[in-house]
Structures are given as C-alpha cells and as structure tokens.
N, C-alpha and C positions, 0 to 999 in steps of 0.2 A: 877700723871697720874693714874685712876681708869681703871682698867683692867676689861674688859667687859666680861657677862659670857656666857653660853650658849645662846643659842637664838634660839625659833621655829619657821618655816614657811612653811606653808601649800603649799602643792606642788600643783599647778595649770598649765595648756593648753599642757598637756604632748597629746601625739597623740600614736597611732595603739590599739589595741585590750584589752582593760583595762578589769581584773579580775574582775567577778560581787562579792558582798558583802560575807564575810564566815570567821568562825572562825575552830580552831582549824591547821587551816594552818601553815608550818612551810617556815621563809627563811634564806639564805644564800648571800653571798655575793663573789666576784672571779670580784677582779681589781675593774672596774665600774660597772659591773652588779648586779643584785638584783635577784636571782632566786627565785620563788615563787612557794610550789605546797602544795595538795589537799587541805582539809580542807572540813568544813561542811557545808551546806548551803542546806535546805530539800534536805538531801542528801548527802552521802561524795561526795564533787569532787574527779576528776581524771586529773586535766587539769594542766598543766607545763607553765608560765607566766613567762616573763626575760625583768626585767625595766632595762633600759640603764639610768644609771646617768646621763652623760656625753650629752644626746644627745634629754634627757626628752621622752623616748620614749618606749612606751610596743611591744613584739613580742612574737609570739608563735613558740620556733625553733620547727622543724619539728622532729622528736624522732625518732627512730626506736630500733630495739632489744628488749630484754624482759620486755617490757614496764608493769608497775607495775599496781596492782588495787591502784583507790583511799583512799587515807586513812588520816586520818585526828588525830593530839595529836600521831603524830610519834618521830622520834627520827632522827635529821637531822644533817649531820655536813659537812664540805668542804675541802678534803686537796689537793692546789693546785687547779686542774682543775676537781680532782675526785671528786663527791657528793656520800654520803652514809645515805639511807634510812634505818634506823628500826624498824616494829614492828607498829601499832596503831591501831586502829578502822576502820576494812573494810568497814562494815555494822553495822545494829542494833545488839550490843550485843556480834558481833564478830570480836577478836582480832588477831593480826597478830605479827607473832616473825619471818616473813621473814625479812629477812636483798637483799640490794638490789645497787647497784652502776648506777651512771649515771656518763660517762665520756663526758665531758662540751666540748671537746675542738671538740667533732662529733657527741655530741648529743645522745649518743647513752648508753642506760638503759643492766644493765646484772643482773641477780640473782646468788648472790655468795653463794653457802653453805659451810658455815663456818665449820671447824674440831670442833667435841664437848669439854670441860673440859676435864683435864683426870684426875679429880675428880669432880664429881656432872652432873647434868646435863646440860641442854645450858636451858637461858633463857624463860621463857614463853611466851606466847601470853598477850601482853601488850598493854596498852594503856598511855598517860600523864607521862612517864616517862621520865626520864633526859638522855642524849648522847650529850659526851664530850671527843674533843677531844684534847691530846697533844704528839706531837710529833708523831709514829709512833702506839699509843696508843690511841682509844676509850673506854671511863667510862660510862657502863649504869648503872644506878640506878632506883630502885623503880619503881613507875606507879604500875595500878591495873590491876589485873585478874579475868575472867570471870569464876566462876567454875562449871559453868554450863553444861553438854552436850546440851542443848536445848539455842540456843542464846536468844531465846525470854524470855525467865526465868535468870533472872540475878541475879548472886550468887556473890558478888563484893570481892575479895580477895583483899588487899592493900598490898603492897609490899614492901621489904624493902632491896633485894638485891643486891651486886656488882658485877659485871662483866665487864673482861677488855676483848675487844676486839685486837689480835694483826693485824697491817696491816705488808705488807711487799711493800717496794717503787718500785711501777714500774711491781708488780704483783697482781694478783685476788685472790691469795692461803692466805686467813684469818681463825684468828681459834681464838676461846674462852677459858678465862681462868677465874676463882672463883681465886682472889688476895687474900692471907692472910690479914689476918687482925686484929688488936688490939684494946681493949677502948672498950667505950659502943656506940654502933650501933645505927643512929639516927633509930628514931621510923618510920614504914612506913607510905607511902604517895604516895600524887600524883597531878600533876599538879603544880608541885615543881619547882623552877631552879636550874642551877647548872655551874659552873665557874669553868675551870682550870684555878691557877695562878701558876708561877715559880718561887724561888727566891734561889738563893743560890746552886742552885743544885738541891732543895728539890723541889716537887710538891706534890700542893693542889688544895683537889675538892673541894671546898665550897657551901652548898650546904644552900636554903633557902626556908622556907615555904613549901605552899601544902596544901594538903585536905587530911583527913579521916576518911570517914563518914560520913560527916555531909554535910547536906542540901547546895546544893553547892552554894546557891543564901544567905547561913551566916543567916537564921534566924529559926534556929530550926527542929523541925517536919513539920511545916506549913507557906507558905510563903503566904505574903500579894499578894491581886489582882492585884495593879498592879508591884509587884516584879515580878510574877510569870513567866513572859513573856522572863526573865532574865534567868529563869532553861533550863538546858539543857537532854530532851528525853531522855532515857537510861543511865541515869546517878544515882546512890545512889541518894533518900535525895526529889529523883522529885514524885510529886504524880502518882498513878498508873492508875487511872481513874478518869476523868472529866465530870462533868455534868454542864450542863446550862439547868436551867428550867424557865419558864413564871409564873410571879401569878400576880394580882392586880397594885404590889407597882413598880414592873418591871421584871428584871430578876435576878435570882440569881444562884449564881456559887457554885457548892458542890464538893467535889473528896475526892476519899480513900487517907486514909495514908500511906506515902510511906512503904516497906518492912525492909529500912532501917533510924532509925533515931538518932541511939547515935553514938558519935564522939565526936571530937575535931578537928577545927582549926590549925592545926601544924603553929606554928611564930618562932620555934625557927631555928637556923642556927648552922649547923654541918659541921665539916671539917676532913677531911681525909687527909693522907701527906704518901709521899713518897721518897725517893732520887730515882730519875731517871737512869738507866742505860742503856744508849745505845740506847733509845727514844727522 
C-alpha cells in the first residue's frame, strides 16, 4: 500500500466579504478560523477578515476597543483566544514597535505597554521581523529599522536582535526582556522565518533566510522591466525615481539607482536553544 502524500486544492465558492488582493499580511489560526489582518495593497490595510474552515465562509467580526492602525510585515502570534500584534510598517517609511492584543473570544483590540528590559532598551520600530511563540514566552528577532527622523528618507538599519517577551495567562501586565545568550549571533536580516520547536525539555528558535540589503526582487543594483513590477516602494535595493520617456523606436524606461545596493542574500539557518523553565 503506497501512502499518499500531501495534496493541494484550491479553495473555491466560499461566500461573505472576501479580503481584496495584499501582501505583507500576517494569519493565525484559533480551532477553525483563519484570522487575517493588514497587509499592503496601495496602501497598508487596516481591515480584520476571519475565514471559517469549517463552514467555507468570510466575515468581518465587528471590533471595538483600541483598534490598531494598519500595518503590514508585523509580528503575529495566537495563544489560545488571545492574538498579539507587533511592531511593522504603518505608512511609507514608518515603523511601529507598538505591541497590541485582540481578544478573539469579544472581539475586542487593547494596547499593552509592555515593562521595559532591566538591562538595555525595549525593541525598536521594526518592520519583517520574526515573533514566536512558546509557551508563556514570545521571541522577536531581527527585521529592519528606519534611522531616519524624516520617514521619507530611508536610512534602512538591519537587525539582529533578541527579545523575549514575557506573557502572564489570564493577565494584560507583559514586560521585555534581552535573553542572554552564547555562540556566534546569526547575521542580521529580515523578512526571515522562524519556528519554535521543543524537544526534551530543551527549546529552539530556528530561524531561516531573509534579506540584507540586497535588491529585494534578487538581482543586483538594477532589476530587469519586467521584474521590476515584483519590488516593493520603500523598500532598500528599489529604484528612487522612474522615468518613462517617448522617442521614435517607443517608449523607454530610465530610473536612479537605488540608495542602497550591497548585501547579501542571508540562506543560511541559525538556531538558538534553551531549557525552558516554567514556560
């Protein structure tokens, strides 16, 4: 007997209010539902979409309380019925390091301010970083910063730091903490994934890929015409200015080189471990 293996199929005639097109979105999942929010699309959204497995079917629950701006390459995780927002791209250029709760079971958004490290500072305004949760425990890592005071001038810092968030079950009172840590530090990045697993006791982050630096569409200083369509605005690596002009033969397409264009590709995969205690 041959044991059959995965299998894809495209989900068709689901019914209510279907999410228009956007990336940088992040989801979750809680039983059968599929939680769905912001993301980009000319534009960050700001819109909260909830697919019913079970029943092929979209809805927009109705929110209330400190309902978040849109933002899009945030940092998303689920424990239980709680959803927790961190950190991404509000607008052009401008990053968020608000952290933010939605409790699934009424719908309803709160802004947590988290107690800071009591060594270093709390996290910065991030975008494409990793949030990972296990146990009573969220790991952010990495994503980039804007070091700009001006969001329209983008200074793109890549990052490479850890930060554990602590939760407490059944309360809003979260506070951050800078984990010690040993070995050599993956290099930073962004737009990376990253996976808690547990085995033994011991927990690890594994972390894989990402960007740094480099032309995010992967081909240099200059991408081809019709690559180009694939970069993303406000992003390292994208050109700064575009022209289309008319002559004779047709039209032709000219633009400045971007601000930034050395990097590397990050493919390697780095792991982090720990014994767990009381998470």
């Amino acid at each position: 007997h041959i044991k059959a293996g995965p299998r894809w199929k495209r989900v068709l005639g689901w019914t209510g209010p279907v999410p228009r097109p956007r990336h940088g979105h992040r989801a979750v999942s809680i039983k059968e539902l599929m939680v769905v929010f912001g993301g980009g699309n000319e534009g960050i959204v700001d819109e909260l979409h909830v697919y019913n497995t079970a029943t092929n079917q979209w809805f927009i629950p109705a929110v209330r309380g400190d309902i978040p701006p849109g933002c899009a390459a945030y940092g998303f995780v689920c424990d239980g019925t709680r959803l927790l927002v961190f950190g991404g791209m509000v607008e052009y250029g401008k990053y968020s390091n608000e952290l933010y709760e939605l409790q699934a079971s009424r719908w309803e958004w709160k802004r947590l301010k988290a107690k800071p490290p009591k060594r270093g500072p709390p996290p910065c305004p991030r975008l494409g970083h990793s949030f990972s949760l296990i146990g009573s425990r969220c790991y952010l890592f990495g994503g980039l910063a804007n070091d700009s005071e001006d969001p329209k001038n983008n200074i793109p810092r890549y990052l490479n730091d850890l930060y554990c968030l602590e939760l407490r079950p059944g309360s809003t009172v979260v506070s951050w903490e800078i984990p010690p840590t040993s070995g050599p530090a993956p290099p930073p990045r962004e737009s990376h994934t990253a996976v808690m697993t547990t085995k033994g006791g011991v927990s690890r982050l594994i972390i894989y890929g990402g960007m740094n630096g480099i032309n995010i569409c992967g081909r240099g200083a200059f991408s081809e015409v019709s690559a180009f369509k694939t970069c993303l605005p406000g992003f390292p690596g994208a050109p700064c200015a575009i022209k289309i002009s008319k002559n004779l033969d047709g039209a032709q397409l000219t633009w400045e080189p971007p601000a930034v264009t050395a990097g590397t590709i990050t493919d390697s995969t780095s792991a982090a471990e720990g014994r767990q205690d009381g998470g």
